[in-house]
C-alpha positions in Angstrom: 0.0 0.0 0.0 1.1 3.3 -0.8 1.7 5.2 2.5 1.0 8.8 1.2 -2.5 8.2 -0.1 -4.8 8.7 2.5 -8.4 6.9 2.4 -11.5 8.2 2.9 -14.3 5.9 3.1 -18.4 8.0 2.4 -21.0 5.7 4.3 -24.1 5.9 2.3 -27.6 6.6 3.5 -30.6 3.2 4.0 -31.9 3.3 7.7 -32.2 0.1 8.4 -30.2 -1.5 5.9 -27.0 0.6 7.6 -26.0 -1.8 9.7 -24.4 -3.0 6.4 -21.8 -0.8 7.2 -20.3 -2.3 9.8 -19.8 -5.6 8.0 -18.2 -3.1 5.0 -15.8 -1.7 7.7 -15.1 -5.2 9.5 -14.1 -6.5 6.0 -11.5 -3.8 4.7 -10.0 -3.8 8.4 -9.3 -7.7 8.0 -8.0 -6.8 4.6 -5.6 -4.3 6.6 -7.2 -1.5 4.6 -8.4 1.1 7.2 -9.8 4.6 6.1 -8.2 7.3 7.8 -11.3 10.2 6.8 -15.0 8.5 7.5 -17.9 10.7 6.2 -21.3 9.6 6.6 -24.9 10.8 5.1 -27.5 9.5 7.5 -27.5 6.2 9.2 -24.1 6.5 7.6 -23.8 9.2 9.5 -24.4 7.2 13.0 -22.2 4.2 11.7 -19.4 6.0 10.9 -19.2 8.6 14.0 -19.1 5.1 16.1 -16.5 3.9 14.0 -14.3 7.0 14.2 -14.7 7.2 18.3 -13.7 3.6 18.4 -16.8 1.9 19.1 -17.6 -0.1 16.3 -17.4 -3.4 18.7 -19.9 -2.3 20.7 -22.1 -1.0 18.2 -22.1 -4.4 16.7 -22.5 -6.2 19.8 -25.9 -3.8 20.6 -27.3 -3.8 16.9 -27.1 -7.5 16.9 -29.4 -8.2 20.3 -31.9 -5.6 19.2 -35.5 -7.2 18.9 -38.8 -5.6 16.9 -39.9 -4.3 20.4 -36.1 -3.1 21.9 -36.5 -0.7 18.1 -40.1 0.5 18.8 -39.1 1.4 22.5 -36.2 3.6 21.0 -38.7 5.6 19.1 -40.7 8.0 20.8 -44.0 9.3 19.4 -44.3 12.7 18.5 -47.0 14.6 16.5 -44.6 17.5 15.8 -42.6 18.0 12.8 -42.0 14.4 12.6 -43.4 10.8 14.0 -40.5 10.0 15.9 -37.8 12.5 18.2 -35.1 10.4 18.8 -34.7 11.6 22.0 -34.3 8.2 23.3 -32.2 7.2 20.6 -29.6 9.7 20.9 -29.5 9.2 24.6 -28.6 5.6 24.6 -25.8 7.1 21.9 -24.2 9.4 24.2 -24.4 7.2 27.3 -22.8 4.3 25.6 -21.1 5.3 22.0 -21.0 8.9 21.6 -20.2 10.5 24.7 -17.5 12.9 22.9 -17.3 15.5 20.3 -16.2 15.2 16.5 -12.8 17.1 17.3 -12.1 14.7 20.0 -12.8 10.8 17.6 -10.0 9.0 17.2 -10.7 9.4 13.1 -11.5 12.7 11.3 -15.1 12.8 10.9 -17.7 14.9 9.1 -21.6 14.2 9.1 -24.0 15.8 6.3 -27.0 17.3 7.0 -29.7 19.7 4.7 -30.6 22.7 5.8 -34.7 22.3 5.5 -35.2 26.1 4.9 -32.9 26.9 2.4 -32.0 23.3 1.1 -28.5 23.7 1.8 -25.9 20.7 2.3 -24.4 21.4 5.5 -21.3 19.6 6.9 -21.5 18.9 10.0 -17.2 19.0 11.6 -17.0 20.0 14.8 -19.7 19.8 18.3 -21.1 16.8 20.1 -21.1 13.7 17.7 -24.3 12.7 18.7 -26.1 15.8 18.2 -24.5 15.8 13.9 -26.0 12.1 14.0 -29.4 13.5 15.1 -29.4 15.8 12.4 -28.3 13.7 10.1 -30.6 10.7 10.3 -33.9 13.2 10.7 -35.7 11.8 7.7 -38.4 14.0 6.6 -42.3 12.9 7.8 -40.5 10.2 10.4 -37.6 12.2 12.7 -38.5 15.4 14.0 -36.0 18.4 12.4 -33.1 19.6 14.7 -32.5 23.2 15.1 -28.3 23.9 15.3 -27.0 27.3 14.9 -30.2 28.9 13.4 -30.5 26.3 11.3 -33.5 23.5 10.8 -32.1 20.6 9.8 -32.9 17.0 8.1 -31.4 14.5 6.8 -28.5 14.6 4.9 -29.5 12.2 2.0 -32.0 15.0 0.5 -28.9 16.6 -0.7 -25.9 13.9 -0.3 -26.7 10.0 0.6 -23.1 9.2 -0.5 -21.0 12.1 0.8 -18.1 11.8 -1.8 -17.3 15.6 -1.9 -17.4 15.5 2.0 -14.6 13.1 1.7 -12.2 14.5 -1.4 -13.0 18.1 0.3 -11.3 16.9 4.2 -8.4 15.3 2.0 -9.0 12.1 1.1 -6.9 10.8 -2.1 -9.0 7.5 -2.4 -12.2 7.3 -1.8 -14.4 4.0 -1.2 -18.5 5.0 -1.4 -20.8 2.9 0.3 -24.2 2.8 -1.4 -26.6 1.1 0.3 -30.0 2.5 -2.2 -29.5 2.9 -5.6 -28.6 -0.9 -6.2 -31.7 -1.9 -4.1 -33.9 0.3 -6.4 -32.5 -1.1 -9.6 -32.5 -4.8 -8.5 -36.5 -4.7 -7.6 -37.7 -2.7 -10.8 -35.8 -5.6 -12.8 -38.0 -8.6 -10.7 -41.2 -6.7 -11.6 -42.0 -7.7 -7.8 -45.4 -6.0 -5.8 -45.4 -5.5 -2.7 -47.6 -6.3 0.1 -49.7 -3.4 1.5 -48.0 -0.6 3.1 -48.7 1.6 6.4 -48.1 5.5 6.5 -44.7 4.9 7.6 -43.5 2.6 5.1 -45.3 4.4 2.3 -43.0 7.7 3.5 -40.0 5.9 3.9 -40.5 3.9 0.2 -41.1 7.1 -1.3 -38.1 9.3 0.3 -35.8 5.6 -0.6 -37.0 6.3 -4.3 -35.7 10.2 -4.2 -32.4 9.2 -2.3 -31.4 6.4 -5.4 -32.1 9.3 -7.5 -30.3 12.0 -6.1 -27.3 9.4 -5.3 -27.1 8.2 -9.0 -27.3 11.9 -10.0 -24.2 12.9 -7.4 -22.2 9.8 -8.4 -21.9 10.8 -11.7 -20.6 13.8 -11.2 -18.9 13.0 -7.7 -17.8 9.1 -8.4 -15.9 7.2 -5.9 -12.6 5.8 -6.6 -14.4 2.1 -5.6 -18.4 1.9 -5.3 -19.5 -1.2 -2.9 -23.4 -2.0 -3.3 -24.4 -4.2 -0.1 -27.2 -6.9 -1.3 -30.1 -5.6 0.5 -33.4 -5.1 -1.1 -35.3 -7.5 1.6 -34.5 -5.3 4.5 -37.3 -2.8 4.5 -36.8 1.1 6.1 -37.3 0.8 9.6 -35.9 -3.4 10.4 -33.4 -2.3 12.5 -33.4 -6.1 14.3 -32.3 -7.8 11.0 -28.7 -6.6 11.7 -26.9 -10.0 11.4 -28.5 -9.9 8.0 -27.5 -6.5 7.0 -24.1 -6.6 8.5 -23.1 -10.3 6.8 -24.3 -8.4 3.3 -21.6 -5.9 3.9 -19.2 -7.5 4.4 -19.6 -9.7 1.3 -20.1 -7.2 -0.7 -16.8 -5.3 0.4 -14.8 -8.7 -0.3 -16.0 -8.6 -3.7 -14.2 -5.0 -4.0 -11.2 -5.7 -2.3 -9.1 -6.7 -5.6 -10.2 -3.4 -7.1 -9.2 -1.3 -4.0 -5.8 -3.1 -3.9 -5.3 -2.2 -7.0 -5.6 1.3 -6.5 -3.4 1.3 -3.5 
C-alpha cells in the first residue's frame, strides 16, 4: 500500500439496511485497509461517527441483540414536525457510544446534514457527535428536524446520501463509497415484484428511498468514488433495524468482492 495516499471511506444513507456498514468496515480492516477520513450521510452518518470514536465493537454487539420491540421502544412518538424525536435514541448514543465530540474521535469525521429552509448541504465537523448524527438521520415525515445554529435541519441524504465531496473536500486521495440505495432500487424494478400493502410509515419511507437512489445516481456521476461497494439488501425494508446479522453479513460480502479493485488502486 502506498503510505501517502490517504483513504476516505463515504457511508451511504438506507436506515435500516445501515447496519451494512459495519460488516463493510469489519471486512476492509481484515484486509488491513483502514480509512483514515469517514464521512457519513444518514444512518451513515451514525455508523461512521461510532467507528471513528472507536466503538464499532460495541455497536455491533448492541445492533445484533436488538428485537422488533427493543426498536419501537427507542422511538418515541411525536405529533410535531416528525413521527418520531429520537430523543431516546440519541440518549442511549451518548451514554454508551457517543459520549464525545467530533474534534475529540479518534478518526476525522464529518456528518451531512440539509438545511430544511434553504436546502443547503451542510457539513456537520466539529460539536457533540451525537447531536450531527441526530441531524443527520432526521428523515423528513419520520424524525422530527433539529434546530443547530439557526438552522433546521434534516437528513442529509436530500442533498448527499453518499458524501463523496465530503470526503475528497477533508483530503482524502482515495475514496471507497458505500451505497446502500441505488442498487436496491435497480435490483426490484428488474424482478417486476409487488409489494404487500403498506402503512403511512412505510409508504414515506418507500417514497423518500425512491428520491435518495435518484439524487445518489445523480451525485455519483458527477462526484464518483474511486471504488463503489453496493451491499445486497433489497429484503431489508426502512425501519428493520433487528435484522442486523443480515444486513451486516451483506456488507461485508459485498466489500470482499471490491477488495481486488481497491488493492489495485493502492
Amino acid at each position: 500500500m502506498k503510505n501517502e495516499l490517504k483513504i476516505g471511506i463515504a457511508l451511504g444513507a438506507g436506515s435500516a439496511r445501515g447496519w451494512a456498514h459495519i460488516g463493510v468496515l469489519r471486512a476492509l480492516a481484515k484486509a488491513g485497509i483502514r480509512p483514515q477520513i469517514v464521512c457519513g450521510s444518514s444512518i451513515g452518518a451514525l455508523v461512521g461517527a461510532v467507528h471513528a470514536a472507536g466503538q464499532l465493537d460495541a455497536l455491533e454487539d448492541w445492533v445484533l441483540g436488538l428485537t422488533w420491540r427493543k426498536v419501537l421502544g427507542f422511538f418515541d412518538i411525536s405529533f410535531n414536525g416528525g413521527f418520531l424525536k429520537g430523543a431516546k435514541l440519541i440518549t442511549y448514543l451518548e451514554d454508551h457510544l457517543l459520549d464525545r465530540s467530533i474534534e475529540e474521535l479518534e478518526l476525522p469525521f464529518a456528518a451531512v446534514a440539509t438545511d430544511l429552509r434553504s436546502g443547503r448541504e451542510i457539513w456537520l465537523r466539529e460539536g457533540r457527535a451525537a447531536d450531527a448524527v441526530r441531524a443527520s438521520i432526521a428523515l423528513p415525515g419520520l424524525f422530527t428536524p433539529v434546530e443547530r445554529d439557526g438552522r433546521l435541519l434534516v437528513d442529509g441524504a436530500l442533498v448527499n446520501p453518499v458524501p463523496v465531496s465530503l470526503c475528497r473536500a477533508m483530503g482524502a486521495d482515495v475514496v471507497i463509497g458505500v451505497d446502500l440505495g441505488s442498487g436496491r432500487m435497480a435490483r426490484r424494478e428488474g424482478a417486476g415484484r409487488r409489494d404487500k400493502s403498506l402503512n403511512m410509515i412505510e409508504v414515506v419511507a418507500e417514497s423518500i428511498n425512491i428520491m435518495q437512489a435518484r439524487i445518489t445516481r445523480s451525485r455519483l456521476a458527477g462526484e464518483p468514488a474511486d471504488v463503489l461497494i453496493t451491499p445486497l439488501l433489497e429484503d431489508i425494508g426502512t425501519m428493520e433495524y433487528h435484522r442486523a446479522e443480515q444486513a451486516i453479513a451483506e456488507g461485508r460480502a459485498a466489500a470482499e468482492v471490491a477488495l481486488p479493485q481497491i488493492r489495485r488502486l493502492l
